[in-house]
Backbone bond lengths (Angstrom), bond angles and torsions (degrees), N, CA, C in turn:
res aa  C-N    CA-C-N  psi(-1)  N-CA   C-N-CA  omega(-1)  CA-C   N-CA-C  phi
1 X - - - 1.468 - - 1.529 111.63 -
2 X 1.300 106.32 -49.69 1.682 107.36 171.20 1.273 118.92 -68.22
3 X 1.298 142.59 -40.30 1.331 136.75 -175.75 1.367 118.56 -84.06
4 X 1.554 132.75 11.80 1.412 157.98 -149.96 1.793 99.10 -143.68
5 X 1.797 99.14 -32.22 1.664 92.59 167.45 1.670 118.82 -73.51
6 X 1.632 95.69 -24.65 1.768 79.32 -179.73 1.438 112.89 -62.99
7 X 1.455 122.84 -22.99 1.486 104.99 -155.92 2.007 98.62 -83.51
8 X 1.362 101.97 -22.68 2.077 111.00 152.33 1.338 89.96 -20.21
9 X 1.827 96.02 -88.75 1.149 108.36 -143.08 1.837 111.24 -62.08
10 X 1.169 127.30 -26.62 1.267 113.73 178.88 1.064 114.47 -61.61
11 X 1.667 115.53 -52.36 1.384 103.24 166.54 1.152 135.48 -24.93
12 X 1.434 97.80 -80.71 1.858 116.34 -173.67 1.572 101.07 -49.83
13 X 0.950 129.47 -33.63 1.515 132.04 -177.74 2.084 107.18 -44.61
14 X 1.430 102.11 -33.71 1.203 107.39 -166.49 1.846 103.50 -88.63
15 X 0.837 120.58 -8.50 1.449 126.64 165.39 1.592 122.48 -107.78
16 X 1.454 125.32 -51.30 1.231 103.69 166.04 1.840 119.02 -140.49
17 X 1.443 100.65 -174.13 1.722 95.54 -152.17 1.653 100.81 -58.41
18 X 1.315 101.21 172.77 1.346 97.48 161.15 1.562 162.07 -75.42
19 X 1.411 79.88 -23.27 1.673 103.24 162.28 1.208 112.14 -74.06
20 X 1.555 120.08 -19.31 1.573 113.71 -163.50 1.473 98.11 -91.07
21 X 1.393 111.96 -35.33 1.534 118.88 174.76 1.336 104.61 -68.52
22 X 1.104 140.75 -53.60 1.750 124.44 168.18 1.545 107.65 -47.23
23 X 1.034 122.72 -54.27 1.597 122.50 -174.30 1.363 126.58 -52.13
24 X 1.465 108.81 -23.33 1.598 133.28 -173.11 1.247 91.61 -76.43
25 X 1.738 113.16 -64.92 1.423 116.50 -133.75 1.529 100.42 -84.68
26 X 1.705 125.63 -37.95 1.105 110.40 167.16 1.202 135.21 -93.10
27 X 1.672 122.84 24.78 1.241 148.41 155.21 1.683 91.91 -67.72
28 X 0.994 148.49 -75.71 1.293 168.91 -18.71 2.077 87.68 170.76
29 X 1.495 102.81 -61.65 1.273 125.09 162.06 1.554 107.52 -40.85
30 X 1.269 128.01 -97.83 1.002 140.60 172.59 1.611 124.48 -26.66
31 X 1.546 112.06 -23.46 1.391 101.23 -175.80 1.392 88.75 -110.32
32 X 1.118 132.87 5.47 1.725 111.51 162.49 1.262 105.83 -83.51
33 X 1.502 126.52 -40.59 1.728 118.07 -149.87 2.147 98.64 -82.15
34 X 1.781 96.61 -15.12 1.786 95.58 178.72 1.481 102.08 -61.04
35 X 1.237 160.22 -63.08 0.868 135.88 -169.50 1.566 129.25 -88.50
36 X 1.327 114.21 -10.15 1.329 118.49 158.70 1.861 103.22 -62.86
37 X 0.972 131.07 -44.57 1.508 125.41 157.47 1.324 127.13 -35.30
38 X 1.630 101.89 -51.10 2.089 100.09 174.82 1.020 110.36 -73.96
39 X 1.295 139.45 -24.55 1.381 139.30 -172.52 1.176 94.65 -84.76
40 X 0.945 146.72 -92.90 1.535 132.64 -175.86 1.433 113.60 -21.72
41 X 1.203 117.31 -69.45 1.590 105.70 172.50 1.196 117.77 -20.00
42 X 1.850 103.23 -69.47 1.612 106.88 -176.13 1.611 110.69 -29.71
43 X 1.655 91.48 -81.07 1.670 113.62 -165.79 1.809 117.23 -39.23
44 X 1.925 100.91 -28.99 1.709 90.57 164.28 1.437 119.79 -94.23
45 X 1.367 125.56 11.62 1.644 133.79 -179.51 1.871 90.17 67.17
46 X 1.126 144.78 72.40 1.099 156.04 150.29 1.455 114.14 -64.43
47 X 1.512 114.18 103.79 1.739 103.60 174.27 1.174 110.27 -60.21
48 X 1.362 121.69 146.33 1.934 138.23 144.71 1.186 115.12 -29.50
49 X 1.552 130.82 -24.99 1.125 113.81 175.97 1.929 109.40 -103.68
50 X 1.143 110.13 -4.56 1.607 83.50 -173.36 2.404 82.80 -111.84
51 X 1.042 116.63 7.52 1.294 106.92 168.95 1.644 113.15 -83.15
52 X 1.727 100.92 -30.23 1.635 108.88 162.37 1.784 113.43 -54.43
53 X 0.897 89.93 -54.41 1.691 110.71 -171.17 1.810 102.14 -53.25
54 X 1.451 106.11 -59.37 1.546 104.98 176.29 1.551 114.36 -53.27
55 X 1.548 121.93 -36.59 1.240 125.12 -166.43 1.272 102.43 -88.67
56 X 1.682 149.47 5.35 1.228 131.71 -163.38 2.057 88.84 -124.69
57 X 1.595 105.13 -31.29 1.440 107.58 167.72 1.039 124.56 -68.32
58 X 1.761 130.87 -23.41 1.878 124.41 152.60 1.436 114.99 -72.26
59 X 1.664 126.39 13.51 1.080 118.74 -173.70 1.896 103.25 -65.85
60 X 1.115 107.72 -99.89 1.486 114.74 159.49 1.274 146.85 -13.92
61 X 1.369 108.18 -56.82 1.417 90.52 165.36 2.039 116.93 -94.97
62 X 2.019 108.81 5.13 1.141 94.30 150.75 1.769 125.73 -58.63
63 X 1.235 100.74 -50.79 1.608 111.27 -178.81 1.472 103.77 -31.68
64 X 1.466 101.58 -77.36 1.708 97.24 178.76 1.079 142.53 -63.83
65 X 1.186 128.94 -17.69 1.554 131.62 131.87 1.302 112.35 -23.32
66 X 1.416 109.01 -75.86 1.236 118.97 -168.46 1.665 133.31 -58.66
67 X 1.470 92.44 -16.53 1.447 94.01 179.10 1.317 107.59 -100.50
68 X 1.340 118.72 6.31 1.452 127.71 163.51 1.882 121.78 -72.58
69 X 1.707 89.10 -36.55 1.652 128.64 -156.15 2.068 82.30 -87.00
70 X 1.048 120.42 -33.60 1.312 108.72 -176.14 1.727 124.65 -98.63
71 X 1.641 95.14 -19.16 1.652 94.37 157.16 1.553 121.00 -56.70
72 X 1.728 101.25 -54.84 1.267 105.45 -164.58 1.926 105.15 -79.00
73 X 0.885 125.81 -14.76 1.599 109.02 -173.73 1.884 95.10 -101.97
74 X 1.128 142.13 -31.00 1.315 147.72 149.78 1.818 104.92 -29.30
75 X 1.303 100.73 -57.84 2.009 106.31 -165.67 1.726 98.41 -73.16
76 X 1.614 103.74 -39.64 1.625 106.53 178.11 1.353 115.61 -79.81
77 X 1.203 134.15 -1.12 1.765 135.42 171.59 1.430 88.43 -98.99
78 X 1.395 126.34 -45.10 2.057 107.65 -177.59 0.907 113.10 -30.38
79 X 1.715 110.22 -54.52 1.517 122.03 -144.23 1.378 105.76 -82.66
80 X 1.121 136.59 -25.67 1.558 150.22 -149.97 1.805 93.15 -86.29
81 X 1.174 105.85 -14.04 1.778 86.91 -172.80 2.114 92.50 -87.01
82 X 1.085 119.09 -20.87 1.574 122.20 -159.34 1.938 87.34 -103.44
83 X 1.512 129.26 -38.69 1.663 128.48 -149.91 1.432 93.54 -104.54
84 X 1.654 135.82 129.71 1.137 125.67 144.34 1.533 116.77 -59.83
85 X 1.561 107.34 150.11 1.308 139.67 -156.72 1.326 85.48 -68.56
86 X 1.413 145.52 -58.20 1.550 111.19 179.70 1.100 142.33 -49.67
87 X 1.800 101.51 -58.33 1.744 108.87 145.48 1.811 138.53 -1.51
88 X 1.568 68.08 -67.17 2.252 90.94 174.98 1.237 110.00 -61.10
89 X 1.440 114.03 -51.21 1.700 118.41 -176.45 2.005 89.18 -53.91
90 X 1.300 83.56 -80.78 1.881 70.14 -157.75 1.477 140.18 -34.89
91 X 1.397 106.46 -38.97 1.348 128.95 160.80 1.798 116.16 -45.77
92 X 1.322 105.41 -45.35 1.557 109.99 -177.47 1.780 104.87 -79.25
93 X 1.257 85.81 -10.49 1.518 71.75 -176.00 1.618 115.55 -87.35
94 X 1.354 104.54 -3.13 1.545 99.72 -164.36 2.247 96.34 -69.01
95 X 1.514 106.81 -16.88 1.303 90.46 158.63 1.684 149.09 -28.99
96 X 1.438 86.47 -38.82 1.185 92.71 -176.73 2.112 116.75 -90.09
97 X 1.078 88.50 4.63 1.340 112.79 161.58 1.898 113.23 -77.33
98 X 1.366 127.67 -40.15 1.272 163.04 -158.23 1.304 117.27 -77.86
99 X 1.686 94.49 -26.29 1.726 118.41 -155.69 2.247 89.47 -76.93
100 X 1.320 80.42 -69.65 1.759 100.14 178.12 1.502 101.76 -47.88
101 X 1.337 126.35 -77.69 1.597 101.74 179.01 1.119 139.97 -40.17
102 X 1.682 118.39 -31.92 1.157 105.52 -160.31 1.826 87.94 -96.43
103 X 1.247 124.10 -35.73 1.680 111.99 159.98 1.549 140.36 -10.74
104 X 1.622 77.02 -44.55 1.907 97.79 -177.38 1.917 111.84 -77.32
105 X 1.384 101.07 -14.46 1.722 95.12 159.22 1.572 114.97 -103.47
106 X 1.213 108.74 24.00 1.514 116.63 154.71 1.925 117.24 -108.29
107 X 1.486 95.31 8.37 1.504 96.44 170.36 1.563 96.31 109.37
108 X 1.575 124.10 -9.85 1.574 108.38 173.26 1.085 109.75 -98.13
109 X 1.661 112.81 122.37 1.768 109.92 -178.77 1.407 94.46 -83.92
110 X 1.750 87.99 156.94 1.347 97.16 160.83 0.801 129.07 -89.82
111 X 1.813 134.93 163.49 1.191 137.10 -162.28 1.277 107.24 -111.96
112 X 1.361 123.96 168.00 1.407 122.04 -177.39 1.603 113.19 -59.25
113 X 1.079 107.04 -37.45 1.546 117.63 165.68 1.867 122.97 -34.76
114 X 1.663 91.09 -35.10 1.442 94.27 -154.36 1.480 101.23 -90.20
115 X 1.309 89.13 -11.51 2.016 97.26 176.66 1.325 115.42 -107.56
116 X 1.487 114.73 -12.78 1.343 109.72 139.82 1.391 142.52 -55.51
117 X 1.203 112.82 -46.78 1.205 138.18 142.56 1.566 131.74 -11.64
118 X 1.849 87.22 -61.16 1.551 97.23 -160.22 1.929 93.88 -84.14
119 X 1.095 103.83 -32.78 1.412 115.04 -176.74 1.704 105.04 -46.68
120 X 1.579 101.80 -72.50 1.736 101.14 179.70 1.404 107.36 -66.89
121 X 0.947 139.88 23.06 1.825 135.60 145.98 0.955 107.68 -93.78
122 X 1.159 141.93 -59.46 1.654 155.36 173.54 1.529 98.80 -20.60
123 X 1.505 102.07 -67.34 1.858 121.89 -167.76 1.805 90.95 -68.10
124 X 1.179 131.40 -55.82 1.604 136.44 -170.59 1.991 97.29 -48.24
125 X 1.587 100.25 -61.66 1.261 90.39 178.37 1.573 133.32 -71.43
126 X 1.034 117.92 -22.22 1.595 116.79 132.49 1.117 143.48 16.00
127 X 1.463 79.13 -96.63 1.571 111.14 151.52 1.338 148.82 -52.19
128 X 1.078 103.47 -20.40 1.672 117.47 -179.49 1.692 109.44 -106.50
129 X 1.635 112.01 -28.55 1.566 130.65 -161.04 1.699 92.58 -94.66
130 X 1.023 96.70 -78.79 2.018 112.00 -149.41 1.846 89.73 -67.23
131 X 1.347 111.43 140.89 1.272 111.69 -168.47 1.799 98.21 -83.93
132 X 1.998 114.10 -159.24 0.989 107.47 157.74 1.915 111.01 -86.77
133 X 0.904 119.42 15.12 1.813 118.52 171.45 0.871 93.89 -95.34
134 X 1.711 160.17 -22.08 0.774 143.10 -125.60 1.289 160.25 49.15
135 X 1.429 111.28 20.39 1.563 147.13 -153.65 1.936 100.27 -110.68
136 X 1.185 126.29 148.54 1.415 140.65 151.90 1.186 123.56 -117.02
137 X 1.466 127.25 153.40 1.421 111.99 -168.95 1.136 103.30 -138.96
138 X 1.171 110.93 145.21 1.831 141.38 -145.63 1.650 92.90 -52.81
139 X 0.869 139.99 -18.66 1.289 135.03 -178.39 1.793 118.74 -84.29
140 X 1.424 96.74 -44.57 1.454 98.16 154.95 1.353 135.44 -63.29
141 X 1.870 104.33 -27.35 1.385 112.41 -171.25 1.755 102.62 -68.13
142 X 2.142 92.06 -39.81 2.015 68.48 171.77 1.058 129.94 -103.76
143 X 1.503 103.01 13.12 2.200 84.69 160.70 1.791 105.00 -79.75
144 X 1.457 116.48 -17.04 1.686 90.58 162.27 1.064 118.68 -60.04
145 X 1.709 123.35 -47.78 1.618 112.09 -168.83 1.563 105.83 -47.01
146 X 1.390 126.35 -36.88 1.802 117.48 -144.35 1.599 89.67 -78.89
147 X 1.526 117.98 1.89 1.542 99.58 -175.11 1.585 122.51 -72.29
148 X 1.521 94.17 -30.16 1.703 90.54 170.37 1.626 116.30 -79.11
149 X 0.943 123.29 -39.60 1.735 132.09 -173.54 2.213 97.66 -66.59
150 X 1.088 103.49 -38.19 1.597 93.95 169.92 1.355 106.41 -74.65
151 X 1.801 137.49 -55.75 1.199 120.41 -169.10 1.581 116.76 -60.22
152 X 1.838 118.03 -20.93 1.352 120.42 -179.21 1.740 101.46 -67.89
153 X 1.657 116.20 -44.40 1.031 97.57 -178.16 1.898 141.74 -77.99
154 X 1.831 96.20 5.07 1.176 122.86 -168.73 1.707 98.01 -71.06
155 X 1.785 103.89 -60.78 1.100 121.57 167.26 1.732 118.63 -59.26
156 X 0.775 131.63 -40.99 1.153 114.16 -177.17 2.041 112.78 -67.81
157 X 1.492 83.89 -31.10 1.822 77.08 176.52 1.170 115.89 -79.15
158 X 1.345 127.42 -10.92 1.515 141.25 164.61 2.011 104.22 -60.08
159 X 1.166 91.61 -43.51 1.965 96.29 -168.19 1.813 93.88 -67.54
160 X 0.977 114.80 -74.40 1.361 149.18 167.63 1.862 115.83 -18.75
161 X 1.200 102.77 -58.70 1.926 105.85 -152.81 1.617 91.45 -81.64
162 X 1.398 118.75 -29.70 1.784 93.61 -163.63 1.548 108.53 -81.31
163 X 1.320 114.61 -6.62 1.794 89.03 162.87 1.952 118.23 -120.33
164 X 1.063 98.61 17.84 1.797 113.04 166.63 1.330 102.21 -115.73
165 X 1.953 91.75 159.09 1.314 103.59 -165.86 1.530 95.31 -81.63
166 X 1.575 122.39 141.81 0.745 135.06 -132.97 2.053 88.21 -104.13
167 X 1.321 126.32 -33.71 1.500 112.54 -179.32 1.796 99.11 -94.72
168 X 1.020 98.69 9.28 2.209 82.15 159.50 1.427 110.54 -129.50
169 X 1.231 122.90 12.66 1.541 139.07 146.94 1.281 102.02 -61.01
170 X 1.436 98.80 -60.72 2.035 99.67 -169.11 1.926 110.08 -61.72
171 X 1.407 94.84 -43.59 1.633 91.27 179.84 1.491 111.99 -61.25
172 X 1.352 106.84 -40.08 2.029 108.54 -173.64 1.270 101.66 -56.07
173 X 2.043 125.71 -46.13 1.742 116.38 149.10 1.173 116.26 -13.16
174 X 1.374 99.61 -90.84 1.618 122.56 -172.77 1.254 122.10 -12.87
175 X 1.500 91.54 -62.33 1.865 119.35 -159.41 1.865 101.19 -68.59
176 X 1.272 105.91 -48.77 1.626 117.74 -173.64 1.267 106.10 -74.81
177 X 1.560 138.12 -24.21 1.527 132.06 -173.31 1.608 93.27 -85.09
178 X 1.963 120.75 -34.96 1.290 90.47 -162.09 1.297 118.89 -104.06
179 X 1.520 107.07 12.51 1.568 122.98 -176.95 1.730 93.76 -78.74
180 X 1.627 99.25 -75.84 1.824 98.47 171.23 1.571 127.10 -4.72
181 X 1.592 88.19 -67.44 1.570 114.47 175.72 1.492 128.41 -42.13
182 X 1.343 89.52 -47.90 1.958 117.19 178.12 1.205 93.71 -58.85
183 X 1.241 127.60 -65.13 1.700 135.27 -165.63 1.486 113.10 -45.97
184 X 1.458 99.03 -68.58 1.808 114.79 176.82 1.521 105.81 -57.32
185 X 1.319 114.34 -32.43 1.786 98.17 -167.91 1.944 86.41 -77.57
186 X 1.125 144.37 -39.73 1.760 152.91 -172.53 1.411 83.90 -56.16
187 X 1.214 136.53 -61.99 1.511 138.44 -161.30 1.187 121.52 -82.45
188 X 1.602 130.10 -34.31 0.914 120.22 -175.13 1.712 104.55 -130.82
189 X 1.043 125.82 16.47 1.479 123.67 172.43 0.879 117.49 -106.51
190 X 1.794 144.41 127.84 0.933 154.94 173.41 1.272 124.07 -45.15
191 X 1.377 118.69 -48.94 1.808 129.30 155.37 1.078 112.51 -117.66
192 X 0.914 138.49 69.27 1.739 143.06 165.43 1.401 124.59 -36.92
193 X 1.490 132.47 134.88 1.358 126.63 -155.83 1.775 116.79 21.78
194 X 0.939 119.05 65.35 1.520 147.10 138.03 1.421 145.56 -101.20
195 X 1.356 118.58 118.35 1.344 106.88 -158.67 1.474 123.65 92.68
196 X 1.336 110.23 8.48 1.431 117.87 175.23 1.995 118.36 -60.16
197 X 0.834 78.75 -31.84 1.961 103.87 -177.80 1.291 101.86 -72.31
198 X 1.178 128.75 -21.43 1.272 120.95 -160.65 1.867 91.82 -120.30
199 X 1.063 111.85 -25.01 1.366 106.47 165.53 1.669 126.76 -102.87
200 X 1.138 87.84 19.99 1.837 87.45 -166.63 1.481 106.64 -82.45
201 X 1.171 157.77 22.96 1.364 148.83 124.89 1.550 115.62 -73.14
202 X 1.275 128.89 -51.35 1.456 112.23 146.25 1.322 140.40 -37.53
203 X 1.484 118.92 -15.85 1.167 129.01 -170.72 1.486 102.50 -114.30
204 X 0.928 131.55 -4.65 1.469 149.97 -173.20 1.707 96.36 -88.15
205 X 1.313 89.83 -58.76 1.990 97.14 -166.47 1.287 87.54 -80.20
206 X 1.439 133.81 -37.84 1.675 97.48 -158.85 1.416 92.67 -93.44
207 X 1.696 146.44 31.31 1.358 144.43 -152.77 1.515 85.28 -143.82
208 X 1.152 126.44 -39.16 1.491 109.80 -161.44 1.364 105.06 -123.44
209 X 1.303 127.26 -25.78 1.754 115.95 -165.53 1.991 80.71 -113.46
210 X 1.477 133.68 -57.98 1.184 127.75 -179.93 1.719 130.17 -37.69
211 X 1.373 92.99 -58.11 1.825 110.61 162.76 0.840 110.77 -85.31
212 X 1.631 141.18 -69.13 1.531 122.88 -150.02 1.105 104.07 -70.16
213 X 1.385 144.27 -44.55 1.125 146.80 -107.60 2.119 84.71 -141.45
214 X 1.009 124.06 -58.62 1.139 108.96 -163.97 1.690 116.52 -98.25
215 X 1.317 107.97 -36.42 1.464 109.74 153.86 1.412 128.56 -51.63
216 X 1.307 112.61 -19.52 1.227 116.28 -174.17 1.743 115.88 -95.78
217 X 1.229 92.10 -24.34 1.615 105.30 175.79 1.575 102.87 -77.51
218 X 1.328 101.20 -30.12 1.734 87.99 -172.39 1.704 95.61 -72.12
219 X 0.982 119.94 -53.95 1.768 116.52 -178.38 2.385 105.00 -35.85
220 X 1.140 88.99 -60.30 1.349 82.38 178.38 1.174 113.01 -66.79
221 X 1.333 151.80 -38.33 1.178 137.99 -139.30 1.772 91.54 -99.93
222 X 1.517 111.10 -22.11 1.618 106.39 -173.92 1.626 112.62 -78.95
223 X 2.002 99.25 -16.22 1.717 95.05 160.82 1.651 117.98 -39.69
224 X 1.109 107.76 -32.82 1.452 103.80 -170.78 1.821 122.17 -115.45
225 X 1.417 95.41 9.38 1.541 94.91 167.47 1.343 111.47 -137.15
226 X 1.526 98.99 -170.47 1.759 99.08 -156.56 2.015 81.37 -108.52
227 X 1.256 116.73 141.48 1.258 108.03 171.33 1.440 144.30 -63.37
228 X 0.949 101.55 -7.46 1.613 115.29 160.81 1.720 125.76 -70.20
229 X 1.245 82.22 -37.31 1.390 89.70 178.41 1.922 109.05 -99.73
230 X 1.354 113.76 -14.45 1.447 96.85 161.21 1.704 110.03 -87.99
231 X 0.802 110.45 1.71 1.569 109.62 176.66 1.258 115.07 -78.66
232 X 1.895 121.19 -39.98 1.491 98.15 144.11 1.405 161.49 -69.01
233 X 1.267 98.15 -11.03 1.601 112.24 154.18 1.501 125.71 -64.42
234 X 1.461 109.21 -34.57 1.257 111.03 -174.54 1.764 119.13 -78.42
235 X 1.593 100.68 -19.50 1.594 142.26 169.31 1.937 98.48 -35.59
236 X 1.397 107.45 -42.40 1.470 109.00 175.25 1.360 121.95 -54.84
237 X 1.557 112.56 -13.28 1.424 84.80 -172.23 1.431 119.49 -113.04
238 X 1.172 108.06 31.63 1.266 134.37 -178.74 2.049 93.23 -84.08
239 X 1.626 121.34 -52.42 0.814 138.21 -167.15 1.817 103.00 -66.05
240 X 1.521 106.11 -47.20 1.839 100.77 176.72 1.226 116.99 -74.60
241 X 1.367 115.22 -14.33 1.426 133.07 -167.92 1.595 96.86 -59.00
242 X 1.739 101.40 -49.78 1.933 102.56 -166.05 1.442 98.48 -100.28
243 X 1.862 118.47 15.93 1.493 93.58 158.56 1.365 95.60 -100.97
244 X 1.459 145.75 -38.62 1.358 147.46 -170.95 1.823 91.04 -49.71
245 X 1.272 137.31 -60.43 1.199 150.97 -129.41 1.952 83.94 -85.81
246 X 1.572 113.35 -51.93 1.462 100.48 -174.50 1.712 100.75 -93.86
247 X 1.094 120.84 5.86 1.777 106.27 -165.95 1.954 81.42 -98.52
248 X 1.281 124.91 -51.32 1.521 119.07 -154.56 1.472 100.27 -104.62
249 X 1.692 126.56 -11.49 1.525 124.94 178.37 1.506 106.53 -108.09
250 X 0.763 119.68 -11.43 1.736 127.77 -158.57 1.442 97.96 47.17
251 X 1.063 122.49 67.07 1.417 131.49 164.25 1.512 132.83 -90.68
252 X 1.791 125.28 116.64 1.878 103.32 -159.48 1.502 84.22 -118.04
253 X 1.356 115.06 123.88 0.643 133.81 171.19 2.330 119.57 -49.17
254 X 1.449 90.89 -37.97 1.740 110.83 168.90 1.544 84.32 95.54
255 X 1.772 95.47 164.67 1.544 102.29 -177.63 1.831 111.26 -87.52
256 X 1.376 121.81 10.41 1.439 112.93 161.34 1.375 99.04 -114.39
257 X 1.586 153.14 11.32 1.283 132.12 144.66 1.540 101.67 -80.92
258 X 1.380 139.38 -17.87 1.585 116.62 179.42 1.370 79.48 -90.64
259 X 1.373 172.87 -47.93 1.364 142.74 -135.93 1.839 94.31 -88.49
260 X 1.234 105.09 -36.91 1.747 102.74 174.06 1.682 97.59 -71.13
261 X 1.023 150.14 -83.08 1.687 147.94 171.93 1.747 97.95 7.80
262 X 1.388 98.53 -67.07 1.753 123.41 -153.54 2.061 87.58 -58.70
263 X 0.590 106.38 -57.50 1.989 132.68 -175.50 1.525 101.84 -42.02
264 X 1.528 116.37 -51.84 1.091 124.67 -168.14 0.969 112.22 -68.78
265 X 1.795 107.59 -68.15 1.545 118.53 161.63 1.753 124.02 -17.08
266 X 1.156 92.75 -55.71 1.683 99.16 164.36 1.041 150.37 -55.12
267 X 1.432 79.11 -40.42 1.924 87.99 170.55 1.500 118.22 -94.83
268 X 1.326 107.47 -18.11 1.474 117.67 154.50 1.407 138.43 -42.08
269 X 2.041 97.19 -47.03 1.550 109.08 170.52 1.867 123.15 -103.19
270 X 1.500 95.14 -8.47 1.652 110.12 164.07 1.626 103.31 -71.83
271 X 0.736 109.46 -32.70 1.931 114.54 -168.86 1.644 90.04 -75.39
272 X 0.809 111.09 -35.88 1.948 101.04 -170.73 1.502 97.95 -89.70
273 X 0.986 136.85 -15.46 1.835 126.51 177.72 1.467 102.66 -56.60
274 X 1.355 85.50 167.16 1.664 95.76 -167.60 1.460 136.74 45.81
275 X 1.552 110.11 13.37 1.234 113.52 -169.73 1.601 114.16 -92.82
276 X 1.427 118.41 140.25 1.752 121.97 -144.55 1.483 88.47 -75.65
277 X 1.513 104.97 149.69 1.673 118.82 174.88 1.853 98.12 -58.95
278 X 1.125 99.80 174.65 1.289 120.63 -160.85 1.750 115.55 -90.74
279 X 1.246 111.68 123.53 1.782 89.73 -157.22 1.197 107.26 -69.91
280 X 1.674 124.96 152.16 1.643 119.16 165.84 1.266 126.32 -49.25
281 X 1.256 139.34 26.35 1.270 114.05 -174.15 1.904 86.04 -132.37
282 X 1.050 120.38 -30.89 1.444 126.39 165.46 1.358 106.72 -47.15
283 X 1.138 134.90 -57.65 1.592 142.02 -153.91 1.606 76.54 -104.09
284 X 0.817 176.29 148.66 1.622 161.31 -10.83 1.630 96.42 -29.05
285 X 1.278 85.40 158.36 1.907 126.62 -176.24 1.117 108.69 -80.12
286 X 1.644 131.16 70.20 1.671 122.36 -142.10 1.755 77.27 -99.13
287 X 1.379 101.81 127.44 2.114 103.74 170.26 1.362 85.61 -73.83
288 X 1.697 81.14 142.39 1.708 127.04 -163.55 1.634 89.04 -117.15
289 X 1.788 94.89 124.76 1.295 100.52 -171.39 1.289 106.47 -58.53
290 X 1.109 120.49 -52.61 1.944 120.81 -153.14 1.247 99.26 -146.65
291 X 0.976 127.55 -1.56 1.953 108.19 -152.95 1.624 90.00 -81.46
């Protein structure tokens, strides 16, 4: 679902700004998963008072999530109008490289692995970014920046999701990336919400199957893992990213962006070896207030 959103986002990139296309799509996000929320309530007999209670406890640390969640998908929709959609996938993925380092100033060292790791991404991205002149272009430069602001937000939904309900966590995301968004695209976009019509099937997929549907799974599914280790799973979509990018863009990546691709990949899943199973009390069945 995510690596099938870049080729969304390249699209939609060519009709409207970028903030406005984040603002759409997880506006868009957010108003599907609100009533998949009341209905559930209903259907489990959920009292009014502890569904209040669930919804006032994703207040906060939705925000901060989210204002993590809107650097990095804001800096990664810039770039998408100048980076083909395979490119972007791979490049964004070196995040998940990001996850393990920045862990290790929470007390997890890294292992030799993880600087092995980081090394053959470094050289992979290289390869795919810096031309043969030796030049990079501003579009690559910011899918590097979003690598730290995605691994903060990887981790933070790791700190965060196992004792909140896990689908109004994702909306308090939602709600805070596309309000932000709304603001900056009013302030700093030249035509703001324009061109929606002309992008609205891009905005559809990256609004309804990208956010509702796949952002939201990552919040639940990290109830039960340690983030390091969902960061290599999530590592795949770097890989659909450059089949969406050549199956629906005719996009070729050339034979030194797949030998940089191949590099990344590697150091992506070398960086996670040896990494300790997950303690029991993390992966416990934490009751979910309401979601």
């Amino acid at each position: 679902m995510w690596g099938f959103a870049f080729v969304a986002q390249r699209v939609g990139s060519d009709h409207v700004g970028p903030l406005t296309f984040t603002a759409v799509r997880f506006g868009l996000g957010a108003l599907v998963l609100v009533p998949v929320i009341m209905v559930r309530d209903h259907l489990r007999r959920v009292p009014p008072d502890r569904r209040r209670a669930a919804s006032r406890a994703v207040v906060v640390p939705g925000i901060i999530t989210g204002v993590f969640l809107t650097i990095a998908v804001n800096l990664q929709q810039a770039a998408m109008s100048s980076t083909p959609a395979g490119d972007a996938a791979f490049i964004t993925g070196l995040y998940m490289v990001f996850v393990p380092v920045i862990a290790a100033f929470r007390g997890r060292r890294s292992s030799l692995n993880t600087i092995v790791g980081v090394a053959a991404s470094l050289a992979g991205l290289y390869l795919i970014s810096v031309t043969d002149s030796f030049t990079i272009g501003t579009g690559e430069v910011l899918l590097i920046l979003t690598c730290i602001p995605w691994a903060v937000q990887i981790l933070l939904i790791e700190h965060y999701s196992p004792r909140l309900s896990a689908l109004r966590f994702a909306v308090a995301q939602f709600v805070t990336c596309a309000a932000l968004s709304s603001v900056a695209a009013l302030v700093f976009e030249k035509a703001p919400f324009t061109g929606l019509g002309e992008a609205a099937v891009p905005l559809l997929y990256g609004g309804l199957v990208s956010v509702a549907i796949a952002f939201t799974l990552q919040v639940v599914g990290q109830r039960h893992a340690l983030a390091t280790h969902a960061s290599l799973i999530m590592a795949t979509e770097s890989v659909f990213g450059a089949i969406g990018g050549a199956l629906l863009l005719n996009e070729n990546m050339g034979a030194r962006g797949y030998v940089g691709a191949a590099l990344m990949i590697a150091g992506i899943v070398v960086s996670q070896f040896g990494l300790p199973p997950a303690p029991l009390d993390s992966l416990s069945d934490a009751a979910e207030p309401a979601s």
